[in-house]
C-alpha positions in Angstrom: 134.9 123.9 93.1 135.4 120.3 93.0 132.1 119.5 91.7 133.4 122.3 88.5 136.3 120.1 88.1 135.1 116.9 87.9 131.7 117.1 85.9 131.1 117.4 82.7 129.8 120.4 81.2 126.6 118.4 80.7 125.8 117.4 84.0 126.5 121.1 84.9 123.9 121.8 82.2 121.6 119.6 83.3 122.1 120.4 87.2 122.1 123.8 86.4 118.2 123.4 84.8 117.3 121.2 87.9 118.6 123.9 90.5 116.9 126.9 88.7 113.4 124.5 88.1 113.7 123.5 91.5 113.9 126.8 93.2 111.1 128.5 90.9 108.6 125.4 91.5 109.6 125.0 94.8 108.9 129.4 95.6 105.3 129.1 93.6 104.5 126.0 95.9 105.2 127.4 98.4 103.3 130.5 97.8 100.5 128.6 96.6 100.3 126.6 99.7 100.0 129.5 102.0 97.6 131.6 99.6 95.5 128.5 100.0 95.3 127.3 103.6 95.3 130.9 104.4 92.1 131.5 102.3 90.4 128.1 103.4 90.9 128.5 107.2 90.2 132.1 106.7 86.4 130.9 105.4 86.4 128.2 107.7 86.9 131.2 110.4 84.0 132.8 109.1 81.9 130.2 108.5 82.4 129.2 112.7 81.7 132.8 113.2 78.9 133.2 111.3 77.6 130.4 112.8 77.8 130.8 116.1 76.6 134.4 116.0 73.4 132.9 114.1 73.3 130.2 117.1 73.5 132.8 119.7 70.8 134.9 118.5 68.5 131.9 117.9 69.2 131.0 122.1 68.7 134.9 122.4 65.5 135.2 121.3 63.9 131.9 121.9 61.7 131.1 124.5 62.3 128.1 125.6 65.8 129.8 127.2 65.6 128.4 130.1 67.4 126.1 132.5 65.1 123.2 132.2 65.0 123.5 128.2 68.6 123.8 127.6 69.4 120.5 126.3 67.1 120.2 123.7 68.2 123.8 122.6 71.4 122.6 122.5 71.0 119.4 120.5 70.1 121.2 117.8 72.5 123.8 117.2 76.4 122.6 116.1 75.3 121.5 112.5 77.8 118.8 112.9 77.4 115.5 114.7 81.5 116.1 116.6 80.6 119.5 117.3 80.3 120.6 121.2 78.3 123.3 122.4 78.4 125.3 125.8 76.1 127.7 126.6 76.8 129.9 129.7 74.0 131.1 131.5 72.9 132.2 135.0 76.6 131.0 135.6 75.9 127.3 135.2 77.1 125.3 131.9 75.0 123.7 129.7 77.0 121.0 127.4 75.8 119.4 123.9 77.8 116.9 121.8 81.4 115.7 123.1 82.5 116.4 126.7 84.8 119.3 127.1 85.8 120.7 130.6 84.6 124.4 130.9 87.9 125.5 132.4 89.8 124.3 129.5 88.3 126.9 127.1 90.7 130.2 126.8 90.2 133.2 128.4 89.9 134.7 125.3 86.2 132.8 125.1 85.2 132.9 128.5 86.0 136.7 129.3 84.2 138.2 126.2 82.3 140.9 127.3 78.6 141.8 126.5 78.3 143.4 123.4 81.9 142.2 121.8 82.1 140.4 118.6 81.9 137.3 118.4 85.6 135.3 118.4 86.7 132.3 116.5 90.1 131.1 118.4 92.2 127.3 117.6 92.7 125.5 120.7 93.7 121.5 120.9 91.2 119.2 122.8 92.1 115.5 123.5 94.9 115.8 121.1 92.7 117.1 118.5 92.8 120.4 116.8 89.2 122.2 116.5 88.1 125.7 116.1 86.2 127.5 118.6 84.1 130.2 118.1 81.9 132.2 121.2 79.7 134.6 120.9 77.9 136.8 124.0 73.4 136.4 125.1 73.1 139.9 126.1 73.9 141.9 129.4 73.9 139.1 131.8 77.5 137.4 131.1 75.5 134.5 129.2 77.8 133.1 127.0 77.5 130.3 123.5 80.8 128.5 122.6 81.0 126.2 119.7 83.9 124.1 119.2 84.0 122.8 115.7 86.2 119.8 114.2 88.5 121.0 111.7 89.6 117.5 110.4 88.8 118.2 106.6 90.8 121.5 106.4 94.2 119.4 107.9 93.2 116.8 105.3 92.7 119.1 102.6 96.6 120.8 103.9 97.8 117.7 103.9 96.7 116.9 100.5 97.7 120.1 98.9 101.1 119.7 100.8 101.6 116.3 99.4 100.4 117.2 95.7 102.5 120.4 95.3 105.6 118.3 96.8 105.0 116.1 94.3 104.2 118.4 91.3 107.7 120.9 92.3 110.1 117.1 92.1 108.5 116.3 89.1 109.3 119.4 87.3 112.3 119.3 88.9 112.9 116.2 87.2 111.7 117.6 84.2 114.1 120.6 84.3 117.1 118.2 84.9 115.9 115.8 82.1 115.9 119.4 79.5 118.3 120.3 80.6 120.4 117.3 79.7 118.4 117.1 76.5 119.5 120.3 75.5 123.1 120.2 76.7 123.6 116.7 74.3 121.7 118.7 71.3 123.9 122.2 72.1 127.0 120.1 72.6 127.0 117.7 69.5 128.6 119.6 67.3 131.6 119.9 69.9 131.6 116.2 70.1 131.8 116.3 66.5 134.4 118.6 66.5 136.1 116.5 68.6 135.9 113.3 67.3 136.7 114.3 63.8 140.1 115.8 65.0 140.8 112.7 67.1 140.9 111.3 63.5 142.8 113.4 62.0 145.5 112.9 65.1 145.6 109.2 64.4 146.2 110.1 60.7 143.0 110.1 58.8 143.0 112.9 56.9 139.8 112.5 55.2 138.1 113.3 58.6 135.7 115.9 57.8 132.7 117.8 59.7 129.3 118.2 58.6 128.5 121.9 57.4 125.3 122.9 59.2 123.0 125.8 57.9 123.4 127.5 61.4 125.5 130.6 60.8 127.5 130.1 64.3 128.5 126.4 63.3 128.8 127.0 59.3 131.9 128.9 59.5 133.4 126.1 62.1 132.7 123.2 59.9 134.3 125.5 56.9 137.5 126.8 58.1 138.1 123.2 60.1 137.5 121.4 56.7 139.3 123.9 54.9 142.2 123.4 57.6 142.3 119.4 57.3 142.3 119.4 53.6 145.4 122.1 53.3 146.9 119.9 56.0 146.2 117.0 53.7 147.5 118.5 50.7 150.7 119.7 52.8 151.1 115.6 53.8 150.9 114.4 50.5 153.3 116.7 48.9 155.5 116.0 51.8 155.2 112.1 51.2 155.4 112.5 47.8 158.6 114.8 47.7 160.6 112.4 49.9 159.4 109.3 48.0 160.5 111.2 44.5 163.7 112.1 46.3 164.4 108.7 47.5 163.8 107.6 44.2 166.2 109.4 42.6 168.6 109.3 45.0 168.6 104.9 44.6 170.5 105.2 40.9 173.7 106.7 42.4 173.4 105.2 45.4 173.6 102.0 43.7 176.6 103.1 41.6 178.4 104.4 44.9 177.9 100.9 46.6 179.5 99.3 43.7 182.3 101.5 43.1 182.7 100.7 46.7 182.4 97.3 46.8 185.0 97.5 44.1 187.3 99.1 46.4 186.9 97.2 49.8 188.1 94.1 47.0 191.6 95.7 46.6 191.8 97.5 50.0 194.9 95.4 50.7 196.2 97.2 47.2 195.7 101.0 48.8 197.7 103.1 50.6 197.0 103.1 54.4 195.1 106.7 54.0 193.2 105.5 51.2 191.8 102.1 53.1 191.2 104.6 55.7 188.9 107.2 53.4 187.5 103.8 52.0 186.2 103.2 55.5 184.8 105.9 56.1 183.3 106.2 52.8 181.8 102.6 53.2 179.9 103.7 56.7 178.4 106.3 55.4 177.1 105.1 52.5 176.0 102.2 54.8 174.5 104.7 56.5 173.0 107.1 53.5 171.5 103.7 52.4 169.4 103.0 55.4 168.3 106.8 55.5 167.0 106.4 52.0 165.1 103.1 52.9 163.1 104.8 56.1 162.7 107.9 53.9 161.2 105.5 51.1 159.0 103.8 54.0 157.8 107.6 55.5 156.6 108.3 52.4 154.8 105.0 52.6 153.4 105.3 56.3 152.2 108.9 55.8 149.2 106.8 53.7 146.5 105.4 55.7 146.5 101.8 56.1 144.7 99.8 53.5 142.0 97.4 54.8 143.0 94.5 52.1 147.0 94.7 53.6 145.1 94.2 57.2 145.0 90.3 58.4 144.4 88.3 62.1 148.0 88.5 63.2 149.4 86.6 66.2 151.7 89.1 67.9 153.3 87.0 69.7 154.3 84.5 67.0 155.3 87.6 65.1 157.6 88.8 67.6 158.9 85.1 67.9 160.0 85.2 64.5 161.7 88.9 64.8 163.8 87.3 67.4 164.6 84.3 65.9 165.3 86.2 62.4 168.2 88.2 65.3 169.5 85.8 67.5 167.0 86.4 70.4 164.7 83.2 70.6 166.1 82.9 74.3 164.5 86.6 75.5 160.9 86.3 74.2 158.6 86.1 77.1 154.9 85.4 76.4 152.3 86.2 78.9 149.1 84.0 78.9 146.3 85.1 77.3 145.0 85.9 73.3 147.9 88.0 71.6 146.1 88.7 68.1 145.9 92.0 66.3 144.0 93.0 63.2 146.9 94.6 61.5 149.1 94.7 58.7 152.1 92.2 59.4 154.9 94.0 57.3 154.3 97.5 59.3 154.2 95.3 62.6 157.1 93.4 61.0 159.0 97.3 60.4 157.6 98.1 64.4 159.6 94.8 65.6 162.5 95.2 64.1 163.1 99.2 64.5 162.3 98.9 67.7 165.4 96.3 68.0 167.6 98.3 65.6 166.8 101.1 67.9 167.9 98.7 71.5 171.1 97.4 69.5 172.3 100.5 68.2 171.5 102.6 71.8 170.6 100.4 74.7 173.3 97.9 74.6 170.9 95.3 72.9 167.3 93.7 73.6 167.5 92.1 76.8 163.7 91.4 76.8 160.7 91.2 73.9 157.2 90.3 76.3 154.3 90.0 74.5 150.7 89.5 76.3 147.5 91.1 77.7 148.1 94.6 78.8 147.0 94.1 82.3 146.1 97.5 82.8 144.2 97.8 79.7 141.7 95.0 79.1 141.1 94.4 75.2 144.7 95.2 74.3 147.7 93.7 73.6 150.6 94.8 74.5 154.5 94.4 73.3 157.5 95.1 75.3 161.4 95.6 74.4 163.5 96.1 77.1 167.2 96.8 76.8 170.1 97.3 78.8 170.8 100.9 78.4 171.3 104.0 80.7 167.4 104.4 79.5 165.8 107.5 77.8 165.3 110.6 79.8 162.4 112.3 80.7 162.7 115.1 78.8 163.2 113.6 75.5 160.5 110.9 76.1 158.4 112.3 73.7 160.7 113.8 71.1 162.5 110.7 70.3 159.8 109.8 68.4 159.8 112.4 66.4 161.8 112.6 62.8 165.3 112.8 62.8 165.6 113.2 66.3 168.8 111.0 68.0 168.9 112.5 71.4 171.9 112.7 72.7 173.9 110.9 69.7 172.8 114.3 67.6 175.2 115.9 65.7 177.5 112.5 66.1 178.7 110.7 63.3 179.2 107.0 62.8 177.4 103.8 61.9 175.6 103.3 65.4 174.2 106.5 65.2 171.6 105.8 62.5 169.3 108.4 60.9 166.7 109.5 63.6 163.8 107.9 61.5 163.5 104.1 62.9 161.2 105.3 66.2 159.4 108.1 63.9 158.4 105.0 61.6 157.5 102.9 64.6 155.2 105.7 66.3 153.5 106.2 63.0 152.8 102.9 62.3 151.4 102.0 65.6 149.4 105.1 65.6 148.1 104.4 62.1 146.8 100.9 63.6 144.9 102.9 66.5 147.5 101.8 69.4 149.9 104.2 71.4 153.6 103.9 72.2 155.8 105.5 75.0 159.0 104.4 76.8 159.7 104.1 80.6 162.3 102.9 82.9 162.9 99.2 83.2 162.4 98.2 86.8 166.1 96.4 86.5 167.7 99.9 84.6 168.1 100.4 81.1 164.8 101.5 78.9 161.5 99.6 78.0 159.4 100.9 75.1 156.4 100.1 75.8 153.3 99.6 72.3 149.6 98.8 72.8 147.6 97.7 70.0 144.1 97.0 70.1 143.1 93.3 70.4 141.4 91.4 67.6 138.1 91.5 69.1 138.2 94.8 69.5 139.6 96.0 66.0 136.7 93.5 64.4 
């Protein structure tokens, strides 16, 4: 179960091939081996018991069988220079070759009875394995026993042993090496699946995937092309729409901040409920203007980033002058260590200084801008703003970064609220330079948004 959790399909894949190569290689090898040694000691069997049937009749029906003649008859049977042979007769033991005791041969040798067939038995002598085969000299209890070395057949086990040992891990090898092979070719249009809609995640909606001729993976490649370009299209229009409207909207918004102006002059002229509409009027158009401004700059973020804006920017010299530009020289803390970025300086610029917007008008004001190394992440640099709020709760963690969302300050008028669009500008910009941005708890209370851009060297 664990093994199904943690591999990759893959290595299941390729596992998978090993296991099934290894069990059908390992069951043929293993059938082979037996078939083999079976059949070879099997003729080795009854080649000793031809033999010694051959031998006995030759003693049989010679004439020199008798006691004084034995030795000579017996140096010449065998037909190998380790072979021993008794011969039985009168009840007295005749030996040739090797010395083996008479009373270690098995019954099964020395009670054969006249007539029998001759028998071919495996017995160990002097920690040697040999084959012994006896065969009966007629009616008298006259017995020939030939114990045969067997050395080649173990060798030629051995050998067959070792080869197909060998041969079943080196298909097995084989099988896990296909097996892999075929899981990387069967799986690469999945990576390219996945990869291309990573892309279009971070933004890129020219992201698109190869169309194969293969029926099963045409229709994929189709409909997920046909998906990113609607989704493309939708974007545009969406930019496009809320540029146009910001556009149009800048002409009376101008006029309305003069007429304004015009009035905050002679306020001390007005009535007290008219200084008071005049107010109110003034901090929402203060308001209406800034909305307008991060509409303008949505419009402008929903386009890719283009490489001749992008330059070697020292992050922590850019943060630097964000807090010197607010009063807040005194609460930048730089870690050692390289701090550039390949990136566009005014989006990092519009990053900053929402992200300080955001702490002033919710968190009770930056109390902390660290730049540095992220520790945690080696090749990335990471920027830290830290204020002095009650912090952001877990549940809206993620959708505070999202358009027009104000958390709990929703559905609140005012000019601290703001319009919900400064952290939505400052996730898509990061995410359009290929970094990531969350927010936590600071470890002395209050919130710490938290972005990580990727180092120079790596964005190179």
């Amino acid at each position: 179960m664990t093994f199904r959790g943690t591999a990759s399909l893959r290595v299941r894949v390729a596992v998978s091939f090993a296991l099934v190569t290894l069990v059908i290689c390992g069951a043929l090898s293993i059938a082979t081996w037996f078939l083999t040694t079976s059949y070879a000691t099997a003729q080795r069997e009854n080649a000793v018991r031809a033999r010694v049937s051959a031998d006995a009749t030759l003693v049989a029906g010679t004439r020199q069988f008798r006691p004084g003649g034995l030795p000579d008859l017996l140096a010449g049977l065998g037909g190998e220079p380790d072979t021993t042979v008794l011969l039985r007769s009168a009840g007295s033991w005749a030996r040739s070759g090797p010395a083996v005791s008479p009373t270690a041969l098995p019954v099964a040798l020395t009670d054969l009875a006249p007539g029998d067939p001759p028998v071919v038995v495996w017995m160990e002598v002097d920690g040697r394995m040999v084959m012994a085969g006896a065969a009966g000299l007629g009616s008298r209890g006259d017995l020939l026993v030939e114990l045969a070395p067997v050395r080649e057949l173990q060798s030629t086990r051995r050998f067959l042993a070792l080869l197909l040992t060998a041969g079943t891990a080196a298909a097995t090898a084989a099988g896990a090496a296909l097996g892999a092979w075929t899981a990387r070719r069967s799986l690469r249009p999945l990576h390219e699946l996945t990869a291309a809609a990573s892309l279009v995640a971070r933004g890129d909606l020219d992201a698109r995937l190869p169309v194969r001729t293969d029926p099963e993976l045409a229709g994929l490649a189709t409909t997920f092309n046909r998906t990113v370009e609607d989704l493309g299209d939708r974007v545009r229009r969406d930019a496009r729409f809320a540029g146009d409207v910001s556009h149009e909207l800048r002409s009376p918004l101008t006029t309305m901040l003069g007429a304004t102006d015009v009035l905050r002059r002679r306020r001390d002229e007005l009535s007290p409920a008219a200084r008071e509409a005049v107010d109110l009027l003034g901090a929402d158009l203060d308001r209406f203007v800034g909305t307008v401004d991060d509409l303008l700059e949505i419009s402008r973020m929903d386009q890719p980033v283009d490489a001749r804006d992008l330059e070697r920017v020292d992050l922590a010299g850019l943060t630097r002058a964000v807090a010197r530009r607010r009063g807040l020289e005194d609460r930048v803390e730089v870690t050692r260590g390289d701090t550039h970025v390949v990136a566009d300086r005014r989006r990092l610029d519009a990053v900053l200084t929402n992200l300080c917007t955001n702490a002033d008008r919710h968190g009770g004001g930056v109390v902390r801008l660290g730049v540095g190394p992220a520790p945690d992440a080696p090749g990335t640099v990471r920027l830290e703003v830290d204020d002095a709020g009650p912090g952001v709760a877990a549940e809206d963690r993620t959708e505070i970064f999202e358009r027009f969302a104000r958390g709990s300050t929703a559905g609140r008028r005012g000019a601290g609220t703001g319009s919900g669009l400064g952290l939505a500008l400052v996730s898509g910009h990061v995410r359009r330079h290929g970094g990531t941005v969350h927010v936590t708890d600071r470890p002395d209370g209050g919130a710490r948004f938290v972005v990580d851009l990727p180092g120079a060297a790596d964005a190179d």
